[in-house]
C-alpha positions as CSV (number, residue, x, y, z in Angstrom):
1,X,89.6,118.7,40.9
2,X,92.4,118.7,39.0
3,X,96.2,117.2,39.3
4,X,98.5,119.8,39.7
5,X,100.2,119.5,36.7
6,X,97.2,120.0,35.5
7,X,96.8,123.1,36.6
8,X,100.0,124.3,35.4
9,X,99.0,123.1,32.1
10,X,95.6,124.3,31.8
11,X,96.8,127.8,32.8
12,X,99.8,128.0,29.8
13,X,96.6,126.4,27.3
14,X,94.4,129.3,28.3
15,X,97.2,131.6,28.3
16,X,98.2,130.4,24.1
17,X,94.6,130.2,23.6
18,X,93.4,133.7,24.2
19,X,96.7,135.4,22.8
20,X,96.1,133.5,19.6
21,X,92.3,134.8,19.7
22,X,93.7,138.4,20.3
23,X,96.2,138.4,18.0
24,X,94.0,137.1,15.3
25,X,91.7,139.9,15.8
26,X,94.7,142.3,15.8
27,X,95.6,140.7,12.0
28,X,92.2,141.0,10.7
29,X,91.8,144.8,11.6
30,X,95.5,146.1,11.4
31,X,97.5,146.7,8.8
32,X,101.0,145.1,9.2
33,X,103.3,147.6,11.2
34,X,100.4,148.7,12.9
35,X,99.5,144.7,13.7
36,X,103.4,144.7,14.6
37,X,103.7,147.2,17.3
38,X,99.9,145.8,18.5
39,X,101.1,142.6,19.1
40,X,104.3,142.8,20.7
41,X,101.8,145.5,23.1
42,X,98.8,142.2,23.5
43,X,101.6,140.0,24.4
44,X,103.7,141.9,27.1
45,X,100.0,142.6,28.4
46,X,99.2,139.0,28.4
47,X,102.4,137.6,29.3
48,X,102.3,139.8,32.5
49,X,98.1,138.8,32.9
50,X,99.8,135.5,33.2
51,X,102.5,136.6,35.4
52,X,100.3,137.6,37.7
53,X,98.1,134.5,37.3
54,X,100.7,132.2,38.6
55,X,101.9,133.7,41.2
56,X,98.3,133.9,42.6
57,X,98.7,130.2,41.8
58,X,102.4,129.8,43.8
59,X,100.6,132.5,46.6
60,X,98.1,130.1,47.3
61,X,100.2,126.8,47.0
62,X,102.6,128.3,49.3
63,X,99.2,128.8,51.7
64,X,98.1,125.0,51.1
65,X,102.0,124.4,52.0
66,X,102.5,126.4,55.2
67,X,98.9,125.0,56.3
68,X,100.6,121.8,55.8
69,X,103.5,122.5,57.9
70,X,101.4,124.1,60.6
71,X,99.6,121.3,60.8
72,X,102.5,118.8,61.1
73,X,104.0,120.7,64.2
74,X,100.9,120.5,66.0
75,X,100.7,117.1,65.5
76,X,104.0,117.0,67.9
77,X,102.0,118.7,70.5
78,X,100.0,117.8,73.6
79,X,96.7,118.6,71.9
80,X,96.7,117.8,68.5
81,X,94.0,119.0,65.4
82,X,92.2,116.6,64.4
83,X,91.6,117.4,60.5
84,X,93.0,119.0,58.0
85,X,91.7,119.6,54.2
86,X,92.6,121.0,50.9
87,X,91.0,121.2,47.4
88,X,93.6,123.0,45.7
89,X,94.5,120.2,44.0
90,X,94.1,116.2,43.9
91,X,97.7,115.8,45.4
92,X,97.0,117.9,48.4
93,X,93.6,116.6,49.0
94,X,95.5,112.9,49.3
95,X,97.9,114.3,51.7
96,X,95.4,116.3,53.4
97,X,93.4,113.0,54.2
98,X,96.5,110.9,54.9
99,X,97.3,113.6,57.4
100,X,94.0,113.5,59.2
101,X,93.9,109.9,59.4
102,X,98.1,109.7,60.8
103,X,96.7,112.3,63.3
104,X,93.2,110.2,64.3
105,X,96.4,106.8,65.1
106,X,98.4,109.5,67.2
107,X,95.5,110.6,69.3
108,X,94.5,107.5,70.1
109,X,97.9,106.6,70.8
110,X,98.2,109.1,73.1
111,X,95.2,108.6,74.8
112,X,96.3,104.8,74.8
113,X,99.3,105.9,76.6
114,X,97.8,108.2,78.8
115,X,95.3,105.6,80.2
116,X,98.3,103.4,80.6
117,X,100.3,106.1,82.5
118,X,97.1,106.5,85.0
119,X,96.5,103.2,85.2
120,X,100.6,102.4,86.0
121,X,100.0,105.4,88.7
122,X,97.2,103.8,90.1
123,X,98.9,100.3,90.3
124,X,101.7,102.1,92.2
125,X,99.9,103.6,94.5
126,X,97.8,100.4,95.4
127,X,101.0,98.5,95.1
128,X,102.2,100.4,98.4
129,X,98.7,100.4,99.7
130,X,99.0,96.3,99.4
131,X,102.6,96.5,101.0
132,X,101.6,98.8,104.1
133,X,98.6,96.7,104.3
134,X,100.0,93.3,104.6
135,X,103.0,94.8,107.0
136,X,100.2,95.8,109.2
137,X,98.9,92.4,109.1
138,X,102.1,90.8,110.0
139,X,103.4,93.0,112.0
140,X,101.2,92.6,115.2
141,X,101.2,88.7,115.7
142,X,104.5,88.8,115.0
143,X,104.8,91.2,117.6
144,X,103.1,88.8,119.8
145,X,105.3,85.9,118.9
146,X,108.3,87.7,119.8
147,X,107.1,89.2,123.0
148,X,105.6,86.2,124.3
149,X,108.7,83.7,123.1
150,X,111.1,86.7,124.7
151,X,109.5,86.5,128.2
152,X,109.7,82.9,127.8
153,X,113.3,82.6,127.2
154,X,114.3,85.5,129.9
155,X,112.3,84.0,132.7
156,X,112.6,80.3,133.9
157,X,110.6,81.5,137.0
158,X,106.9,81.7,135.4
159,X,104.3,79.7,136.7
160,X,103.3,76.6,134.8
161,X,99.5,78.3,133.8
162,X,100.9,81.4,132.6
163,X,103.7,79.7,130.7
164,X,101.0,77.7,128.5
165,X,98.9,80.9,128.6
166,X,102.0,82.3,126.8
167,X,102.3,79.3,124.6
168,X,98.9,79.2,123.3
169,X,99.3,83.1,122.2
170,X,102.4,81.9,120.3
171,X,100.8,78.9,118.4
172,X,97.0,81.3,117.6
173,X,99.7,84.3,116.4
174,X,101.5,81.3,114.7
175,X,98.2,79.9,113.1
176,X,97.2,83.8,112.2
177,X,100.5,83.7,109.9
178,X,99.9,80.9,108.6
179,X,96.5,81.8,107.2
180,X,97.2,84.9,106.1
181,X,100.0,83.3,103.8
182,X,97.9,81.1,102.4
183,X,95.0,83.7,101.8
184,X,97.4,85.4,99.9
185,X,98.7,82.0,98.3
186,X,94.8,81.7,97.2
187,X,94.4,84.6,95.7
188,X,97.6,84.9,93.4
189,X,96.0,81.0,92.5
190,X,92.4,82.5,91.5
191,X,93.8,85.6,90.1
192,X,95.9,83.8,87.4
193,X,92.8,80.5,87.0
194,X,95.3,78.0,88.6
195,X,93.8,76.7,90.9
196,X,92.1,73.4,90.4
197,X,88.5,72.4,91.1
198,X,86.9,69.3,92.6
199,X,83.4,69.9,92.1
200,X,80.8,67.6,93.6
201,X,77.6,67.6,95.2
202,X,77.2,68.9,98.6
203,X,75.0,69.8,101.5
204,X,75.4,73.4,101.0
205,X,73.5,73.5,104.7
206,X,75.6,71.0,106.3
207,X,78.7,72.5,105.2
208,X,77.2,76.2,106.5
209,X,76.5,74.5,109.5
210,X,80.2,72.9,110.1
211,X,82.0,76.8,109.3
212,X,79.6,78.1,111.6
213,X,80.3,75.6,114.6
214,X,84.3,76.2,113.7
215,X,83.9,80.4,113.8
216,X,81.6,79.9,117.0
217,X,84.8,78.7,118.6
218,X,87.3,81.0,117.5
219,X,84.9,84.3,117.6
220,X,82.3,83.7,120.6
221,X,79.6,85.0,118.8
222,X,75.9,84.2,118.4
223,X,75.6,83.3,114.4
224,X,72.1,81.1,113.6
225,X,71.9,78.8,110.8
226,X,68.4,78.8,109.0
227,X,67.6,76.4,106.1
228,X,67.2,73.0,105.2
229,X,69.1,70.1,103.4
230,X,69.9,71.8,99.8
231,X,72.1,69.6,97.6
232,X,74.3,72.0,94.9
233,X,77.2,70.3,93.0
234,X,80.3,72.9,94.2
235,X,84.0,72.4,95.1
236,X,83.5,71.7,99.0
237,X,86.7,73.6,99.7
238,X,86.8,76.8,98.3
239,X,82.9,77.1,98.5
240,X,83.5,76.9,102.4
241,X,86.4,79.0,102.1
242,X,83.9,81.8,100.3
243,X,81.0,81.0,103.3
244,X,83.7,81.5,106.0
245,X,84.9,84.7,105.1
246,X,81.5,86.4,104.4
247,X,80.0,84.9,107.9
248,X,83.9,86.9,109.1
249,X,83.3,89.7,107.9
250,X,79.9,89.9,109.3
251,X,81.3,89.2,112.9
252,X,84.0,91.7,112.0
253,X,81.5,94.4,111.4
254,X,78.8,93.8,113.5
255,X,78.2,93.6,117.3
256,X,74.7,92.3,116.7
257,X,74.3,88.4,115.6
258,X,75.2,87.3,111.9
259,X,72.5,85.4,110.0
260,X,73.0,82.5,107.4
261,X,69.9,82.2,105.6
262,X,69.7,79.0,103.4
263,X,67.8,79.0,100.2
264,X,66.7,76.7,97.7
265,X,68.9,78.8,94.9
266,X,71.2,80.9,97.0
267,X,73.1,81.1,100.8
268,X,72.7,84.4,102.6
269,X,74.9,86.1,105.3
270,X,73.3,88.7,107.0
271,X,74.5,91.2,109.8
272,X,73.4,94.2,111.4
273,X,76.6,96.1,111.6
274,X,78.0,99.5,110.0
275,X,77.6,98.9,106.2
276,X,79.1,99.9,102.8
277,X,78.6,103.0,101.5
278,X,76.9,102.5,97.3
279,X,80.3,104.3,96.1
280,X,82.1,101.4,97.6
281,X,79.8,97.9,96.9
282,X,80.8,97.6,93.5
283,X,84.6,98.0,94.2
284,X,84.8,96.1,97.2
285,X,85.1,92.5,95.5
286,X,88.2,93.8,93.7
287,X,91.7,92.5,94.4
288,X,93.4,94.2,97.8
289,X,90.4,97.1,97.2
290,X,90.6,98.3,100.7
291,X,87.7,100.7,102.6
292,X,89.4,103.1,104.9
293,X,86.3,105.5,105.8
294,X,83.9,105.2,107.8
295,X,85.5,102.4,109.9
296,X,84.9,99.7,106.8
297,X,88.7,98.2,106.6
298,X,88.6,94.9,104.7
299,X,91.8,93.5,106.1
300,X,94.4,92.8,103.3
301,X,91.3,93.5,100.3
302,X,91.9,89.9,99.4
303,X,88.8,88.3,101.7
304,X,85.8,89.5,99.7
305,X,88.2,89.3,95.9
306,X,88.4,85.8,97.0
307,X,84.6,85.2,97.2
308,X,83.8,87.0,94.4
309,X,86.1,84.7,92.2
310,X,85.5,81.5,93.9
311,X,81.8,82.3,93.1
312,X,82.8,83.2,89.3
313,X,84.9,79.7,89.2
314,X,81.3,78.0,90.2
315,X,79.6,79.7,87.9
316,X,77.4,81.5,90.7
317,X,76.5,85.2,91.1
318,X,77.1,87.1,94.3
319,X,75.0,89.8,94.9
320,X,75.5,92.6,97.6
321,X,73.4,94.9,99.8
322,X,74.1,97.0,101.9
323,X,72.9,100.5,103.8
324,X,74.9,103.1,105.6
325,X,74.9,101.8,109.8
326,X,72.1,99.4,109.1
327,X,74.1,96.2,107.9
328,X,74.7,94.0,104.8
329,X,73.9,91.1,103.1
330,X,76.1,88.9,100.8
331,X,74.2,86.5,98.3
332,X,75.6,83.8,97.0
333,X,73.2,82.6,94.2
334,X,73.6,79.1,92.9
């Protein structure tokens, strides 16, 4: 493939060359006025051969050209070409390749982008998802509070049981708050790896056993420890913190009796309550993912994200399983 000087130059050569052959031929068989008029004939015939030999060259550099140009206002449209390419001459082959590779960048530019755009969406929409959510989850004990505290204010006439009846719903409501602050708290803290660990061994059984005695009280529900002694090295805290809210959400979403099942490798909580639908198991561990259908409504989404990176911090694997209005069961292997 030739430069395009080249091509100029190659064309004028061939053009001298076969006018000198022509005319040569001319002066060996004509005599001098004859060769006269026969040459000045050969040469307007060539000259216009030539003529028309490069503008068949500037037709179809003006082609490569416009192709050029066609190409470069597509690539300022939604849906760009891809490739472009030219053998006309070594110039335009370079700028032909330079072109396809500047388009290859702005493609994946723009599909950059437009995953960042859907993904921005998407963090919007859950952004007001998260808001609704936790207003929802403020809203009714502080409902409670207010309602309570307002009857207590207006009327110095209630009897002494009813007053402390009225108190206590103040101080649970109160307590309510409290944790749901510092579930949030815990989660911006796990999110962003800033919480700190004090990892030592433990009974995983006997600290099973304690949650289960505590959520007993609060929940009046039948939940049945099985196991034995099972020593795991673990931060004591956060592991019960990831035990607690798995044996909640069983009790949440089950009438039927929860089940902690104690392993030598792993702690299982088992219900036999409404279930998680496959589409949703492997979303449900993510931060504020909530399950509206089918009655499945993960509070805040922050209870099961928490697990899920408490049992990352440890180094553990939770597994989950789970069937349509036939129950779960969260795995917490060591």
């Amino acid at each position: 493939m030739l430069k395009l000087h080249q091509i100029y130059f190659k064309s004028f050569l061939l053009f001298l060359f076969s006018l000198f052959i022509v005319i040569s031929i001319e002066a060996y068989y004509f005599e001098y006025k004859t060769f006269l008029l026969v040459m000045g004939a050969t040469f307007i015939i060539f000259s216009g051969l030539f003529y028309l030999f490069i503008t068949k060259i500037m037709i179809s550099l003006q082609d490569e050209v416009s192709k050029i140009i066609s190409f470069l206002k597509n690539l300022t449209k939604k849906e760009k070409k891809e490739f472009i390419d030219s053998n006309f001459s070594q110039e335009f082959k370079k700028i032909t390749k330079l072109l396809t590779k500047i388009s290859h960048i702005l493609i994946k530019q723009e599909q950059y982008r437009n995953a960042y755009t859907e993904k921005l969406e998407y963090t919007n929409t859950q952004k007001d998802e998260i808001i609704s959510a936790i207003s929802h989850e403020f809203k009714n004990p502080i409902a409670v509070i207010n309602g309570y505290s307002e009857t207590l204010l207006k009327d110095d006439n209630l009897p002494k049981s009813l007053r402390k009846k009225f108190l206590a719903k103040i101080h649970k409501n109160g307590n309510k708050l409290t944790n749901l602050i510092d579930t949030l708290r815990l989660a911006i803290k796990l999110d962003e790896k800033k919480q700190k660990m004090d990892f030592k061994e433990i009974d995983i059984y006997q600290v099973a056993q304690d949650i289960v005695e505590d959520v007993k009280d609060s929940y009046d529900r039948e939940i049945k420890v099985f196991g034995k002694s099972t020593i795991i090295k673990a931060d004591k805290v956060l592991i019960g913190v990831a035990i607690r809210n798995l044996v909640e959400n069983g009790i949440k979403y089950s009438e039927h009796e929860v089940l902690v099942m104690i392993k030598e490798n792993s702690i299982s909580i088992i219900d036999k309550g409404i279930g998680i639908s496959k589409k949703d198991i492997d979303k449900i561990t993510q931060k504020f993912y909530r399950v509206s259908n089918n009655t499945w409504n993960n509070s805040l989404g922050l209870g099961l994200s928490i697990v899920n990176n408490i049992v990352k911090l440890h180094n553990f694997k939770l597994e989950i399983k789970s069937e349509l209005h036939k129950g779960s069961e969260f795995i917490i292997r060591f």
